[in-house]
C-alpha positions in Angstrom: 3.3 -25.7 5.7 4.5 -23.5 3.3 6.7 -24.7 0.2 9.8 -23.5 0.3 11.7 -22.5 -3.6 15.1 -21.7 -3.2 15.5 -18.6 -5.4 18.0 -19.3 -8.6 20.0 -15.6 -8.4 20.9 -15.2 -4.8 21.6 -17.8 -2.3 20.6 -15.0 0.7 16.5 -15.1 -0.8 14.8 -18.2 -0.1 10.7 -17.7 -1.4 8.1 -19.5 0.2 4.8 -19.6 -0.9 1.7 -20.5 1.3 -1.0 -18.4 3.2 0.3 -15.7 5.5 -2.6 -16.5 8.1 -1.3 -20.1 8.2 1.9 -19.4 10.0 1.7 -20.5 13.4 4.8 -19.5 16.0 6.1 -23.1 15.9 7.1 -22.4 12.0 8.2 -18.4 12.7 10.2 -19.6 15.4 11.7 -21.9 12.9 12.2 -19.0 10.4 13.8 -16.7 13.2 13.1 -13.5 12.0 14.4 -10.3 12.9 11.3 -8.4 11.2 8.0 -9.0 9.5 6.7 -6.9 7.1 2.8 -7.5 6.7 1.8 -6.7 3.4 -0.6 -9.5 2.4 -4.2 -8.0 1.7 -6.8 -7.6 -0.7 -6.8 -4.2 -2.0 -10.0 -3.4 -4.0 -12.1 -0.6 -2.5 -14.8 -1.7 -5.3 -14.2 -5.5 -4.8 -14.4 -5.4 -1.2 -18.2 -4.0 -1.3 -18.9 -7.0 -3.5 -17.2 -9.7 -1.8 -17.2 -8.7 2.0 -17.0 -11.7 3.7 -13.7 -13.1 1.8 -12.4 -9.2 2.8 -12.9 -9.7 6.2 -11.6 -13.4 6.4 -8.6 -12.2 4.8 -7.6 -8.7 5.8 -9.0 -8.9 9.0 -9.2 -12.5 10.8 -5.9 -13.0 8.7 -4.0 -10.4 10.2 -5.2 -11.5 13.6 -3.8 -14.7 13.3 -0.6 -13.4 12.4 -0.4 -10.8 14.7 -1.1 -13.2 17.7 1.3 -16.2 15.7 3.6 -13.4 16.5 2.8 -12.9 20.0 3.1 -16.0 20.5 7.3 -16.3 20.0 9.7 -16.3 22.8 11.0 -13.1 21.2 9.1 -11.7 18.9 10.5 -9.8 15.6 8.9 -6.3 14.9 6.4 -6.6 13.0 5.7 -3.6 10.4 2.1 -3.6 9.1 1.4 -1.7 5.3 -2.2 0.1 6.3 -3.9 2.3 3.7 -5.0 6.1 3.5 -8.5 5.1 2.8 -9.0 4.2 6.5 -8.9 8.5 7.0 -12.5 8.2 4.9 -13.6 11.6 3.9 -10.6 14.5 4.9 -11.6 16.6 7.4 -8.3 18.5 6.7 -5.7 18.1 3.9 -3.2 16.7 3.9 -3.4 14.3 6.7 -1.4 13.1 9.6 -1.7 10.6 11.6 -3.7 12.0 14.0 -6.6 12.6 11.4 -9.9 11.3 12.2 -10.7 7.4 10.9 -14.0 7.4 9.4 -13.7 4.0 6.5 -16.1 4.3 4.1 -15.8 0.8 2.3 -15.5 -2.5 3.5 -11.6 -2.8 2.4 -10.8 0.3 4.4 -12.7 -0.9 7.9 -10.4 -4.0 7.3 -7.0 -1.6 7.2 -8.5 0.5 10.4 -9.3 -3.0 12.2 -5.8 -4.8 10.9 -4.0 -1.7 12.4 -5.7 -2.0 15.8 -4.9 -6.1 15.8 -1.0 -5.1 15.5 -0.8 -2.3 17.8 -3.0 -4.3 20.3 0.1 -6.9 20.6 2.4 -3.6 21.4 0.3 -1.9 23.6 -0.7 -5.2 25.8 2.4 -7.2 25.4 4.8 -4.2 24.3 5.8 -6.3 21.1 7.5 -4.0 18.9 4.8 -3.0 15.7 5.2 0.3 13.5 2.3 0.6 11.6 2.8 3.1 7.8 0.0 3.9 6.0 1.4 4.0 2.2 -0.5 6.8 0.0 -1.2 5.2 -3.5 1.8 3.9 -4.5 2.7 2.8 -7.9 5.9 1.0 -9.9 7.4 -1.7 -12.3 5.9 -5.2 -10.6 2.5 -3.7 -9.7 -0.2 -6.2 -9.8 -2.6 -5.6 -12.5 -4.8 -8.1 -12.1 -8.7 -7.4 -11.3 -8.9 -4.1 -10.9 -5.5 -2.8 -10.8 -4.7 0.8 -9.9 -5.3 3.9 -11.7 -1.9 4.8 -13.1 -1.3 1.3 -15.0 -4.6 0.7 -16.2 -4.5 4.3 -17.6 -0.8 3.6 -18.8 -2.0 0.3 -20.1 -4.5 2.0 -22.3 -2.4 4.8 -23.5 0.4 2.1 -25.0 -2.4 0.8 -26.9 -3.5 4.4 -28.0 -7.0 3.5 -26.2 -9.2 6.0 -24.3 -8.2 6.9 -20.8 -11.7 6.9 -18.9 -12.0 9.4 -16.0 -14.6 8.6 -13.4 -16.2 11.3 -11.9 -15.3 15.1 -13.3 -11.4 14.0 -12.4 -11.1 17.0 -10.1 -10.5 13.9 -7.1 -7.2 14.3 -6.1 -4.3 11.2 -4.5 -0.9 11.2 -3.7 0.9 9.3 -6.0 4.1 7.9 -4.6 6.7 6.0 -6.6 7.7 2.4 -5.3 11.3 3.4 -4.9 10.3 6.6 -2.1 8.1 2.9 -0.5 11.0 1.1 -0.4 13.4 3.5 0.9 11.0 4.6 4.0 10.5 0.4 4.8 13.9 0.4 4.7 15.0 3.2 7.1 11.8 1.7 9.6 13.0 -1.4 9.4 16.8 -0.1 10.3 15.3 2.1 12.9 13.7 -1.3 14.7 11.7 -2.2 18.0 13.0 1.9 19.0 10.0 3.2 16.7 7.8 0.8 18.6 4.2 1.6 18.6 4.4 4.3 15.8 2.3 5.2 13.4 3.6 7.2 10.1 2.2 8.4 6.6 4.3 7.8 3.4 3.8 10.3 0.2 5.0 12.8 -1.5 2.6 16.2 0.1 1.2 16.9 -3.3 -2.2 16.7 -4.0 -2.7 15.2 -8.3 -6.3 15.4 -10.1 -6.9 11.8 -11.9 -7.3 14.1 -14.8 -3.9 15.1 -14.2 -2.6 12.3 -14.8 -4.3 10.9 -17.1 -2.9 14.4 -19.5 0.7 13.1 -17.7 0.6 9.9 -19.2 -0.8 10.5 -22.2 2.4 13.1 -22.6 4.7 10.7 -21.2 4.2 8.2 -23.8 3.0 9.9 -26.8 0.1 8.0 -26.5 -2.8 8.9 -29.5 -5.2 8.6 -26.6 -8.3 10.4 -26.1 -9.2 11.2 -22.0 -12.9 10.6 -21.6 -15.2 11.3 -18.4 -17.1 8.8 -17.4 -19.9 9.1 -14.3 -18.0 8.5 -10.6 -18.1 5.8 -8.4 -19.8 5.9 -4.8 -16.4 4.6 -3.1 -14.2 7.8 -4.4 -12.9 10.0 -2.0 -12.7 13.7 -3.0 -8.8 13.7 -1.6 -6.1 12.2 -0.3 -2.7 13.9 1.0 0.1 13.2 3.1 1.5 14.8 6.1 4.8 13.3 6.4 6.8 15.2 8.7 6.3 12.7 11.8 8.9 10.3 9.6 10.4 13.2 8.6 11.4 14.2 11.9 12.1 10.6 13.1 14.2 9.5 10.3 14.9 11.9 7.6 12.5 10.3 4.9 11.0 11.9 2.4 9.7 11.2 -1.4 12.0 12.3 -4.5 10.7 11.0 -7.6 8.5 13.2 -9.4 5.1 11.8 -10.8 6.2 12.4 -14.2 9.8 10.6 -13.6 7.7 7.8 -11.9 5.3 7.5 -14.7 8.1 7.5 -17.2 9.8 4.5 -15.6 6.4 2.7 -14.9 5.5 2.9 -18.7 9.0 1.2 -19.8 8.4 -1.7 -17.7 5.0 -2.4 -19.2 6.7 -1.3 -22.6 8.9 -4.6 -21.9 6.6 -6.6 -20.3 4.4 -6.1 -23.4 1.1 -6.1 -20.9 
């Protein structure tokens, strides 16, 4: 059973800390939630082609055992599940909706496609209420930088230490880099919205397609960093592009992003500025 630390600033936020595919529906019907919000994964598309089986076991059988620990309550909470663009694979168009092909190229992206269909089983067998979003890369203060962390700290990292900033590939691959705030505030609205939005899919990002070169110049600028952007040869796993389409939550409940890569970049740099990383 999980231990349990009451938080020291706010008496509403109680943190408990064990493994997310340990909770059975005896200790959620304890807990009595209103929603869950799945967001416990291993995220390396690199990693994942390394270490497969310890992918599978925790993206994959873990989620299943949530998703039915869930089924398993008397009334069950909604349960929101954070997927991944990279289960769209290759684009056939750009950008994206949700109704794009999914063809998963690495073994952490079959886990997202595979993780979605575990949720939205329990909604379209039980009707449970599950809203599946797929978050385009998404970056902010608090981002785990561990292993192999994400492009836009690691190249923010670098640049505070005035070291090169190495671009696999010719950079010409393009993401849509969303800031944590834009995350937040579409969770937020989704988890307002509740069991109405059940079975839904939606994309979160901002629409705009940026070159890894791109921002590589944009953080340089943004922290009058000294350094150099270097090219290094690509890696198998990239994908040429990822884009949005974000009108379905658009239309459904008003979302869309609003901070600007280079406002996002600016903020992201301070906190590792304090953090001294």
């Amino acid at each position: 059973d999980p231990l349990t630390v009451e938080a020291e600033q706010s008496p509403r936020l109680t943190i408990q800390r064990g493994d997310f595919a340990a909770l059975s529906t005896e200790r959620l019907e304890d807990l009595r939630p209103d929603a869950v919000v799945h967001y416990a994964a291993r995220i390396s598309v690199p990693e994942s082609m390394d270490y497969p089986s310890s992918y599978f076991s925790n993206n994959e059988d873990g989620t299943f055992r949530l998703a039915h620990a869930i089924a398993g309550m008397r009334r069950p909470p909604t349960l929101i599940y954070a997927s991944s663009p990279e289960v769209y694979g290759a684009p056939v168009r750009v950008p994206m909706d949700e109704s794009h092909p999914l063809q998963p190229r690495s073994v952490y992206a079959a886990t997202k496609v595979a993780c979605e269909m575990h949720c939205l089983a329990i909604y379209r067998w039980w009707g449970h209420p599950v809203v599946v979003i797929r978050n385009f890369n998404t970056f902010g203060p608090y981002q785990n930088l561990a292993g192999y962390p994400a492009v836009i700290p690691a190249f923010i990292t670098r640049a505070l230490r005035n070291e090169p900033l190495r671009v696999e590939g010719d950079g010409t691959q393009t993401r849509d880099f969303m800031y944590v705030d834009d995350a937040v505030d579409a969770y937020v609205r989704v988890l307002m919205a509740g069991p109405r939005l059940a079975g839904s899919v939606f994309n979160i990002g901002t629409g705009r397609q940026t070159s890894i070169y791109e921002v590589a110049e944009v953080v340089v600028s943004a922290t009058n960093s000294k350094s150099a952007i270097e090219v290094s040869p690509g890696r198998r796993s990239d994908l040429p592009a990822l884009c949005a389409d974000t009108g379905r939550i658009e239309h459904e409940l008003g979302w869309r992003a609003v901070t600007s890569l280079e406002a996002g970049i600016v903020r992201m740099a301070a906190w590792l500025s304090e953090a001294a990383v």
